[in-house]
DOZAGU-143115 format. One record per residue (C-alpha): residue in three letters; x, y, z. Coordinates in nm, 4 decimals, always signed. Each point is the difference from the previous one (the first is absolute). Layout:
+------+----------+----------+----------+
! type !       xx !       yy !       zz !
+------+----------+----------+----------+
!  Ala !        X !        Y !        Z !
...
+------+----------+----------+----------+
END
This chain:
+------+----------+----------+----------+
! type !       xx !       yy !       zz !
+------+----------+----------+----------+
!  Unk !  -9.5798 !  +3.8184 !  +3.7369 !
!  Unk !  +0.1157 !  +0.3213 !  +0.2536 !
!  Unk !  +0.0016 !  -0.1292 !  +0.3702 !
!  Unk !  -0.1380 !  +0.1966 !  +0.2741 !
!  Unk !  +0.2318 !  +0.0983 !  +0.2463 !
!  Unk !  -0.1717 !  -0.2222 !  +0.2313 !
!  Unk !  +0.0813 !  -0.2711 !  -0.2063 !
!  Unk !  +0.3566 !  +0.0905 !  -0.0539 !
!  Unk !  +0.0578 !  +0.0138 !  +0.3472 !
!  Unk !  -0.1419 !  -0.3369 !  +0.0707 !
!  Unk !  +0.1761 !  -0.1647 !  -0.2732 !
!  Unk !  +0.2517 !  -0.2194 !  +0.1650 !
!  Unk !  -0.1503 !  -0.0383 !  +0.3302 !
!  Unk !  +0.0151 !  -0.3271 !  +0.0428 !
!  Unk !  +0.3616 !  +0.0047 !  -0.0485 !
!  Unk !  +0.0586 !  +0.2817 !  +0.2529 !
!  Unk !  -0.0362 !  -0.2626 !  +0.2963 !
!  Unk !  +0.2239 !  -0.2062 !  -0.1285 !
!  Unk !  +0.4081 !  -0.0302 !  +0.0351 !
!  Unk !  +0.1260 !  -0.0191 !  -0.3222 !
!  Unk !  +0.3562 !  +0.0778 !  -0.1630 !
!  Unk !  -0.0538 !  +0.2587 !  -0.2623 !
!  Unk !  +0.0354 !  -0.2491 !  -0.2711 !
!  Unk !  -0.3247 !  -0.2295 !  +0.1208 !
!  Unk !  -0.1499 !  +0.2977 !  +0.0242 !
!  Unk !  +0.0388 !  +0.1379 !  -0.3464 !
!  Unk !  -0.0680 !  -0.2991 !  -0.1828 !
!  Unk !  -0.3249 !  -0.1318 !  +0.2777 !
!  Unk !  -0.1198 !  +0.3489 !  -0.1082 !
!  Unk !  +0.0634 !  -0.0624 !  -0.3623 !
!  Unk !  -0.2202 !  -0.3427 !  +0.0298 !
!  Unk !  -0.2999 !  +0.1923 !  +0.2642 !
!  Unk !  -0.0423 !  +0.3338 !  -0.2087 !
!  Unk !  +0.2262 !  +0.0052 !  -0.3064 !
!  Unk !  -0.1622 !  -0.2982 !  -0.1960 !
!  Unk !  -0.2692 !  -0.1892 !  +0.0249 !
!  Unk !  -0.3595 !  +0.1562 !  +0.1930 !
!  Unk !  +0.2455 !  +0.2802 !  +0.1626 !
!  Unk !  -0.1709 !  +0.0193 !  +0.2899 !
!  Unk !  +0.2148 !  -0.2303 !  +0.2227 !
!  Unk !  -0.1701 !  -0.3734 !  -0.0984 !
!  Unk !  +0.1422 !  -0.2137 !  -0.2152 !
!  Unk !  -0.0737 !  -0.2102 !  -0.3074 !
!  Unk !  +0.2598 !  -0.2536 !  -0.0707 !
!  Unk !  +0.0189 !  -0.2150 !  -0.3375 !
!  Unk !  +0.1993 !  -0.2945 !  +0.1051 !
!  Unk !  +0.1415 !  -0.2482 !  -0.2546 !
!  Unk !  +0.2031 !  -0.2941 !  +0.2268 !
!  Unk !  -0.2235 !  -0.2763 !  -0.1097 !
!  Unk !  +0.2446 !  -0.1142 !  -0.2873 !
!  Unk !  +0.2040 !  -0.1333 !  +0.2445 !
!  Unk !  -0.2165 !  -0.0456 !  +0.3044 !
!  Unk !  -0.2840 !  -0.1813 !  -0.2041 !
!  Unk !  +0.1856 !  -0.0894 !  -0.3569 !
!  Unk !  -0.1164 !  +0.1089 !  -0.3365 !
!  Unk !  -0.3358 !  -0.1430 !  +0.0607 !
!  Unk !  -0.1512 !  +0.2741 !  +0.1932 !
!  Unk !  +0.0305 !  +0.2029 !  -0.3732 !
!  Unk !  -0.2208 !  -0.2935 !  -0.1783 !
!  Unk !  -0.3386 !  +0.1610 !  +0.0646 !
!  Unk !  +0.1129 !  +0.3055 !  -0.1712 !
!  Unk !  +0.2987 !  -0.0730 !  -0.2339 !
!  Unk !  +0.1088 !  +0.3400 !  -0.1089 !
!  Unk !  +0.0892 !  +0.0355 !  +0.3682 !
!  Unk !  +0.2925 !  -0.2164 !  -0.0623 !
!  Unk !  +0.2174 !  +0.3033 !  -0.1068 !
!  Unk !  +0.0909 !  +0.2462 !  +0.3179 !
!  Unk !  -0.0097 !  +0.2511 !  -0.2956 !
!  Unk !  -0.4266 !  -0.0256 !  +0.1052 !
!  Unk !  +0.0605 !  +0.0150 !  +0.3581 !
!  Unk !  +0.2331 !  +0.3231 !  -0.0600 !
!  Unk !  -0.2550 !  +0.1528 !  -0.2440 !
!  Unk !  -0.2949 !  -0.0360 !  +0.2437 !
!  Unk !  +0.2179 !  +0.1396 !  +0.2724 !
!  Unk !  +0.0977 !  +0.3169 !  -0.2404 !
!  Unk !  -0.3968 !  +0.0276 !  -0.1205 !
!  Unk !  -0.1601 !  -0.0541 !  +0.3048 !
!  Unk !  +0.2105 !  +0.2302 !  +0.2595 !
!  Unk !  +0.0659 !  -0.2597 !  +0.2491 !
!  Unk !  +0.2544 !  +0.1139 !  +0.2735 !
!  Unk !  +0.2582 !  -0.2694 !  -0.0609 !
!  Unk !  +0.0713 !  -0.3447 !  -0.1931 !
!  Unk !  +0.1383 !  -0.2819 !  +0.1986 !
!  Unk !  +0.2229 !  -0.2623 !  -0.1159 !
!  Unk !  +0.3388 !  -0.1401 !  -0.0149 !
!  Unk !  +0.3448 !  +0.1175 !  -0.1555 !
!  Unk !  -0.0304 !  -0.1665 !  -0.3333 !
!  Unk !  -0.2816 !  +0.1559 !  -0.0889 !
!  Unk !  +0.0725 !  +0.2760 !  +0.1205 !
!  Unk !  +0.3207 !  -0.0250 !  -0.1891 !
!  Unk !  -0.1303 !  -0.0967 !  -0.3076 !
!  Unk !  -0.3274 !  +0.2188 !  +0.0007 !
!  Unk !  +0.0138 !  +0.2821 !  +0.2190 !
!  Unk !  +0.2152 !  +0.2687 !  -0.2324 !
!  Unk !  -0.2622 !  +0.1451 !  -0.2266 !
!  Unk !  -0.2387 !  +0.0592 !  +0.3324 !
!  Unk !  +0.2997 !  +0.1384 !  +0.2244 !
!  Unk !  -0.1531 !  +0.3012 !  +0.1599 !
!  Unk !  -0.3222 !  -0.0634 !  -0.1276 !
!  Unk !  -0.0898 !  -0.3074 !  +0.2256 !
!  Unk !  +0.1322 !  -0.0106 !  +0.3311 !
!  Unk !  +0.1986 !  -0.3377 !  +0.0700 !
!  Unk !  -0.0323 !  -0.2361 !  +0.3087 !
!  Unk !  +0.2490 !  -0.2324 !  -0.0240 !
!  Unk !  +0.0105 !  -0.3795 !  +0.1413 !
!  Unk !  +0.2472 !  -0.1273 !  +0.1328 !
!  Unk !  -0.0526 !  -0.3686 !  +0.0971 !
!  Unk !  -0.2684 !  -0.1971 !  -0.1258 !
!  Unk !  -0.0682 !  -0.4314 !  -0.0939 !
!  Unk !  -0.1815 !  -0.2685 !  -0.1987 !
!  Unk !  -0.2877 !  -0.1589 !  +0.1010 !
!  Unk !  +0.1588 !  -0.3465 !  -0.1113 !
!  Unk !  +0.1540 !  -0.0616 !  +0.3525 !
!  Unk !  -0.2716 !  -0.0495 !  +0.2935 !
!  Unk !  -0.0455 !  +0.2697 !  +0.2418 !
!  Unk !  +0.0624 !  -0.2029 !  +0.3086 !
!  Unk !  +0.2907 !  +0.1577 !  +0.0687 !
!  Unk !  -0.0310 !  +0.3060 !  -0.1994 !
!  Unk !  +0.3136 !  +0.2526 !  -0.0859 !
!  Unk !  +0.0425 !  +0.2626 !  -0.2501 !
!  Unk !  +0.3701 !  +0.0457 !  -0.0553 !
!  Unk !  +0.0674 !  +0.3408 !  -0.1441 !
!  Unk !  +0.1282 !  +0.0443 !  -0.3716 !
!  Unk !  +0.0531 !  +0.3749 !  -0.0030 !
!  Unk !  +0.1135 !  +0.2893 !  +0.2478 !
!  Unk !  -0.0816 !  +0.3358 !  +0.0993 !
!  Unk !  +0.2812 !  +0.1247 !  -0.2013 !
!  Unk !  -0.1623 !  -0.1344 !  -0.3186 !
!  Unk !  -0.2772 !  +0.1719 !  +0.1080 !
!  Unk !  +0.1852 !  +0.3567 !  +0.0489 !
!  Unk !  +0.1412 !  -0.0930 !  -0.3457 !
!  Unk !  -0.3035 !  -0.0269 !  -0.1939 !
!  Unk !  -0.1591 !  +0.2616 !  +0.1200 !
!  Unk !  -0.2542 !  -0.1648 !  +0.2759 !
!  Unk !  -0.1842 !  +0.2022 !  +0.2177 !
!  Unk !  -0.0808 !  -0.3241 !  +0.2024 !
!  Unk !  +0.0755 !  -0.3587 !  +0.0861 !
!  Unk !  -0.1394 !  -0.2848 !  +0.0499 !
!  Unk !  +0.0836 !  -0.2865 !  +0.2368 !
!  Unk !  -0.2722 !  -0.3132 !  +0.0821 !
!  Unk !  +0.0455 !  -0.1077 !  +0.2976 !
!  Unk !  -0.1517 !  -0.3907 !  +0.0978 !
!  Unk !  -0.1200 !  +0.0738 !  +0.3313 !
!  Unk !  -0.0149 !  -0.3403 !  +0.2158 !
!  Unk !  +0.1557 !  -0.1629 !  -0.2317 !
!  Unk !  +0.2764 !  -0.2542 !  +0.1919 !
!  Unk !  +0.2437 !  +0.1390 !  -0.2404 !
!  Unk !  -0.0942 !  +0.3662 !  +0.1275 !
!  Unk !  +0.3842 !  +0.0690 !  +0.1929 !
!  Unk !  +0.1204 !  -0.0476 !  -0.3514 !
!  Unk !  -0.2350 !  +0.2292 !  -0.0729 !
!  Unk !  +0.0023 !  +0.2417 !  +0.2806 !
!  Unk !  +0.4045 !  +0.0410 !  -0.0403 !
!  Unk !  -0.0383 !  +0.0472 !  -0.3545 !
!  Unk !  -0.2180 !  +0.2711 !  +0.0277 !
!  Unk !  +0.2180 !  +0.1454 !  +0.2867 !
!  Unk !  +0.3156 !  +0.0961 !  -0.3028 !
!  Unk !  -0.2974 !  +0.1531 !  -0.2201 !
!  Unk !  -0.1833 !  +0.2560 !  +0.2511 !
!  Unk !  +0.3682 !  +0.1347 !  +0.1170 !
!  Unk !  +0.0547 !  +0.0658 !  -0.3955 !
!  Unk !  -0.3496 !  +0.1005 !  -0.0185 !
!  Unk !  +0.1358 !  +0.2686 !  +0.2649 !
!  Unk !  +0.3311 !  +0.0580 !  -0.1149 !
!  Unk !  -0.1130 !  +0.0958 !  -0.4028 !
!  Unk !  -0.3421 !  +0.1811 !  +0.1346 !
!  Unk !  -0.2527 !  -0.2311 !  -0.1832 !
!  Unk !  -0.3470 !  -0.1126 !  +0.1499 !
!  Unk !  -0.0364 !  -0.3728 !  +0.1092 !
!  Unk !  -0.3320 !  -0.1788 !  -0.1327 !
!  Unk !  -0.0384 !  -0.2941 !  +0.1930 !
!  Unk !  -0.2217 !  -0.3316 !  -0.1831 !
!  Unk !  -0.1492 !  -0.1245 !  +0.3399 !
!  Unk !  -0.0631 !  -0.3553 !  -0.0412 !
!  Unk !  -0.0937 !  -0.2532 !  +0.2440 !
!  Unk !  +0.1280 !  -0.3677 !  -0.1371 !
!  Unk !  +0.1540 !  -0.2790 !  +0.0818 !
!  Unk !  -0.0864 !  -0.3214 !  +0.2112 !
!  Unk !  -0.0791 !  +0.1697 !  +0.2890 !
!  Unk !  -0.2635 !  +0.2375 !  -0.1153 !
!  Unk !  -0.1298 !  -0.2701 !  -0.1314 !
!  Unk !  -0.0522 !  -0.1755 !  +0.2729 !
!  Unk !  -0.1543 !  +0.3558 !  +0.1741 !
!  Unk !  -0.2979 !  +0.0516 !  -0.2539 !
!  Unk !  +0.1646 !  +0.0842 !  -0.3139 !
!  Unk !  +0.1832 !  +0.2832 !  -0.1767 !
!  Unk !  -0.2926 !  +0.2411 !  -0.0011 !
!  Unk !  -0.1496 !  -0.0290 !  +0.3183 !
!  Unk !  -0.0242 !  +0.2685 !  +0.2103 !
!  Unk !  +0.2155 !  -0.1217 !  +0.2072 !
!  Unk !  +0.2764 !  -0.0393 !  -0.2605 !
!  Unk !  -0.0690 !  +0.3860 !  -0.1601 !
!  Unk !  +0.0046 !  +0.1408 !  +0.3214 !
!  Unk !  +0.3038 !  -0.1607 !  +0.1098 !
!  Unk !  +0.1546 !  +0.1052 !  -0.3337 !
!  Unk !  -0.1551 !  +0.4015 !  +0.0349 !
!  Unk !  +0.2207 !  -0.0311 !  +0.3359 !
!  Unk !  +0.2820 !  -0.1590 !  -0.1418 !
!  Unk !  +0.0269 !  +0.3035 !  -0.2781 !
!  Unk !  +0.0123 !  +0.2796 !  +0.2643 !
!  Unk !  +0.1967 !  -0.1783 !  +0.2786 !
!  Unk !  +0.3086 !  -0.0898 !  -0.2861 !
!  Unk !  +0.0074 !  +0.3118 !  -0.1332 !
!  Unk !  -0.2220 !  +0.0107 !  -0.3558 !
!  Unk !  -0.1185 !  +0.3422 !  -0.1295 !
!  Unk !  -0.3250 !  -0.1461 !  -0.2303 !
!  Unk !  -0.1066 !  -0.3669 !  +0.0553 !
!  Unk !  -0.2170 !  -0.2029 !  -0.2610 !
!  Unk !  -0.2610 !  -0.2439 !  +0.2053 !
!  Unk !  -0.2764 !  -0.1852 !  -0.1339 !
!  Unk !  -0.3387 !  +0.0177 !  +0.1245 !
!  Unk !  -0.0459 !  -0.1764 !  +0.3377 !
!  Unk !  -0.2800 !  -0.3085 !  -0.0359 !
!  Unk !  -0.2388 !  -0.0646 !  +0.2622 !
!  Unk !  +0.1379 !  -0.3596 !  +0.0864 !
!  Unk !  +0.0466 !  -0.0783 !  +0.3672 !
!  Unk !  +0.0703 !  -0.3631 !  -0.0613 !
!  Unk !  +0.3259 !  -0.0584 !  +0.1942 !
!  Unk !  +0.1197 !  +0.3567 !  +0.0233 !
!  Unk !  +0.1612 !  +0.0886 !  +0.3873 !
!  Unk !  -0.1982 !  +0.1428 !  +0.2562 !
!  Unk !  -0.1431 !  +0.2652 !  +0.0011 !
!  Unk !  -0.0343 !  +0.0159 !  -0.3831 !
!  Unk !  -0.2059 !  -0.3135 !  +0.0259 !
!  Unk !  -0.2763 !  +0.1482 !  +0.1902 !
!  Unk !  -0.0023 !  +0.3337 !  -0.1992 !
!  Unk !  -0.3294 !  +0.0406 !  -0.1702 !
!  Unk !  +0.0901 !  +0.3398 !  -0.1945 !
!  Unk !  -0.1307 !  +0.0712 !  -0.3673 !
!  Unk !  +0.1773 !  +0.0424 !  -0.3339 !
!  Unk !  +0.0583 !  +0.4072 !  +0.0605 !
!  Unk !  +0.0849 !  -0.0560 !  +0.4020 !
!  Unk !  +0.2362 !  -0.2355 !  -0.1297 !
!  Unk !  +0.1915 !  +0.1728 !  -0.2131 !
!  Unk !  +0.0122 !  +0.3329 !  +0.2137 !
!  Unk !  +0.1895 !  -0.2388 !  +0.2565 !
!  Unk !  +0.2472 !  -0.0917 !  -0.2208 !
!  Unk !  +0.0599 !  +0.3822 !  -0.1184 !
!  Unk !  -0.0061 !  +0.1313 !  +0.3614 !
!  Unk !  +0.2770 !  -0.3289 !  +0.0792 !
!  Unk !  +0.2183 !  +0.1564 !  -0.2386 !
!  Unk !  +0.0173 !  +0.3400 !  +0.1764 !
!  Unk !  +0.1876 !  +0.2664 !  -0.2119 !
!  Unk !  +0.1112 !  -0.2407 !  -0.2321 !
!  Unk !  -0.2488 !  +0.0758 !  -0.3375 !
!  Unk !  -0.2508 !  -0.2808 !  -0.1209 !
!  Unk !  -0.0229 !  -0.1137 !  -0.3184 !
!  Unk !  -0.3144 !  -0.3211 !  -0.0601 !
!  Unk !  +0.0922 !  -0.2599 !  -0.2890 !
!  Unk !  -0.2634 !  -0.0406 !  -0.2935 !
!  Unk !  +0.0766 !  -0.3549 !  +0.0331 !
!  Unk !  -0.1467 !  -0.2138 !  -0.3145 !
!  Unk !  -0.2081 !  +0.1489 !  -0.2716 !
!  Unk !  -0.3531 !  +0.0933 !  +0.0173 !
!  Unk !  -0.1336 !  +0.0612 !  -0.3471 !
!  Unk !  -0.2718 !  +0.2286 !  +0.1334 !
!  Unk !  +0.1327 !  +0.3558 !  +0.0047 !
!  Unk !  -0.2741 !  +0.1428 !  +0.2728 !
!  Unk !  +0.1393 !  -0.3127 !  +0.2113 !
!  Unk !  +0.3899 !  +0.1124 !  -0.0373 !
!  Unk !  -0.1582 !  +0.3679 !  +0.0825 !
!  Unk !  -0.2006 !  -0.0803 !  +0.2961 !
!  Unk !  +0.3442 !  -0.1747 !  +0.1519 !
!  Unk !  +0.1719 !  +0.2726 !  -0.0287 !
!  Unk !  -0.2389 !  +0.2617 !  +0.1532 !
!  Unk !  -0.0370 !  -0.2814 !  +0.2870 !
!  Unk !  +0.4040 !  +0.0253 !  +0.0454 !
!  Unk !  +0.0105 !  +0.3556 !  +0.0266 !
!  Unk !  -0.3112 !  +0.0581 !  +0.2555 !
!  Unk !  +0.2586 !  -0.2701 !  +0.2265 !
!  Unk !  +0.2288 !  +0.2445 !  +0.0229 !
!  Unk !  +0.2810 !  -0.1511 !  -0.2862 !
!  Unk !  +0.2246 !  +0.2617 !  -0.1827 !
!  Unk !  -0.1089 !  -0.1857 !  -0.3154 !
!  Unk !  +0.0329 !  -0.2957 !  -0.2429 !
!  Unk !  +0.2241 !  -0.2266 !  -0.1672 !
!  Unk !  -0.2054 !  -0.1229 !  -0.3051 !
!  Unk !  +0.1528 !  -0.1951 !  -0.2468 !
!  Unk !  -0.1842 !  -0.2921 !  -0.1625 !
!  Unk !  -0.2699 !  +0.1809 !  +0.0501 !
!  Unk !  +0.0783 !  +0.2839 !  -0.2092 !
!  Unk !  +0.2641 !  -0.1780 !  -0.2682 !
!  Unk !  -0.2170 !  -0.2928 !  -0.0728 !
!  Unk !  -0.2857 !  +0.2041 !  -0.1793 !
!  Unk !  -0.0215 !  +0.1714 !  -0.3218 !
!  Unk !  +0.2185 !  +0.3189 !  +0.0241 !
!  Unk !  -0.2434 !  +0.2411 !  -0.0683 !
!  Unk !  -0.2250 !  -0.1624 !  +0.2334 !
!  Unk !  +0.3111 !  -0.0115 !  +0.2471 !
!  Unk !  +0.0538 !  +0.3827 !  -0.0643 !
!  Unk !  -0.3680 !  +0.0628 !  +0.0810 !
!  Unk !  -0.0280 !  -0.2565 !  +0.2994 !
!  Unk !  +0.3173 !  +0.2252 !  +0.1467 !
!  Unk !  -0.1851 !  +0.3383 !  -0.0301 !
!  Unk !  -0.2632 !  -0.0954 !  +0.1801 !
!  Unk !  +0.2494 !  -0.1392 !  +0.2864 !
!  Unk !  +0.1531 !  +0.3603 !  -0.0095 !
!  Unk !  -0.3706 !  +0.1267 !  +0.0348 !
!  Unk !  -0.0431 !  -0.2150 !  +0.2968 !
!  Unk !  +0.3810 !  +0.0833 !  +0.1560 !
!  Unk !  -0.1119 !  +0.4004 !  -0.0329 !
!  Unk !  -0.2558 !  -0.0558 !  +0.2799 !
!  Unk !  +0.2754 !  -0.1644 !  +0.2327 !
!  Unk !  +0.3086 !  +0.2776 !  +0.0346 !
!  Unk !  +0.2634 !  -0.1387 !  +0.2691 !
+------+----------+----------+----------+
END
């Protein structure tokens, strides 16, 4: 479809206010307005749960077992970028290079170990990324955790490579570990908005949060005498994380499509750059999973950043 001139002009914007080597820039544009909605949100398919979860996050939906399906739905349903780690990408990614754009992970766990003292050592680098092609990566960071100076150094080597080799940082926000715990919980408000803050203050171009709850049991002051609702919630968290983009979490399935639709509208009216979707979209039928995704482009039209 010809753009206006208008809209030519204002293509990019948000990425005019930001300081970026030439090489984020070119491949965060790729991701905003190359792929995906093209109008500067985001719609991310991630597939980490293998190894974050274990196989049995595929038993709902067994054909979801083979990244092949995850790949496929990525290609079919024009999301902006897959996300997952180097052997899949390895093993999977050739016949959709240039056709799906590639975040790459680069550290990641099991669930077998407790989170107590949560750490997510890394298993890849930004040069694998430049390598195969990536146009992002990804790096979860356990924020609160007791382990997080392991974590915090760690992520220290990757952001300077990040800068050296020109490739956008997406920063997995997650509160966990015995302490946040003992504040309220991982998905307090308290917790997401620490972790929004976190993101921007260390140096992350996208962040992935979930949605903040509206527990004030144990949270610090003044979070525990916040009485805000779902949408004021979440437009804290977005404006915590300053120029540093927004993505909201799907989080487990809903098997009601208007549900998984209404979230998403909800997400974008906060203010978020867009999604990261992934059992939410790989865990149904793939032609319902293609049609589910249109209708989340429909919805991402109404919201250009």
């Amino acid at each position: 479809m010809k753009q206006s001139l208008q809209e030519v002009s204002n293509t990019g914007s948000q990425l005019s206010r930001l300081a970026l080597s030439h090489g984020k820039r070119t491949r965060l544009w790729r991701l905003l307005y190359g792929y995906g909605p093209r109008n500067g949100s985001l719609l991310v398919l991630p597939l980490d749960q293998g190894l974050e979860h274990g196989p049995t996050d595929f038993f709902p939906h067994p054909p979801a077992v083979d990244p092949s399906y995850q790949f496929e739905l990525a290609a079919a349903g024009g999301f902006s970028a897959i996300a997952l780690g180097i052997g899949l990408a390895e093993k999977y990614m050739a016949e959709y290079c240039g056709r799906v754009p590639l975040i790459l992970k680069l550290n990641g766990k099991t669930n077998i170990a407790s989170d107590a003292e949560a750490t997510s050592p890394l298993f890849a680098s930004v040069e694998d990324a430049v390598r195969l092609g990536a146009d992002a990566v990804g790096y979860t960071m356990y924020v609160g955790s007791p382990r997080q100076h392991d974590e915090i150094r760690q992520f220290e080597k990757v952001r300077q490579d990040c800068e050296r080799y020109g490739m956008p940082l997406v920063m997995w926000a997650y509160p966990r570990g015995s302490a946040v715990n003992a504040r309220g919980g991982t998905n307090t408000l308290y917790a997401q908005d620490y972790a929004a803050r976190v993101a921007l203050e260390m140096g992350a171009d996208i962040v992935k949060l979930h949605e903040p709850n509206d527990s004030v049991a144990n949270v610090p002051a003044p979070y525990d005498k916040l009485q805000e609702d779902a949408a004021a919630r979440c437009e804290r968290v977005v404006r915590s994380a300053g120029r540093t983009m927004v993505l909201f979490s799907g989080g487990e399935k809903n098997d009601d499509d208007a549900a998984v639709l209404r979230k998403v509208e909800f997400y974008m009216r906060s203010g978020a750059n867009g999604v990261m979707f992934g059992r939410n979209m790989w865990l149904r039928p793939f032609n319902q999973a293609v049609a589910l995704v249109r209708s989340v482009h429909d919805i991402m039209a109404k919201y250009p950043r």
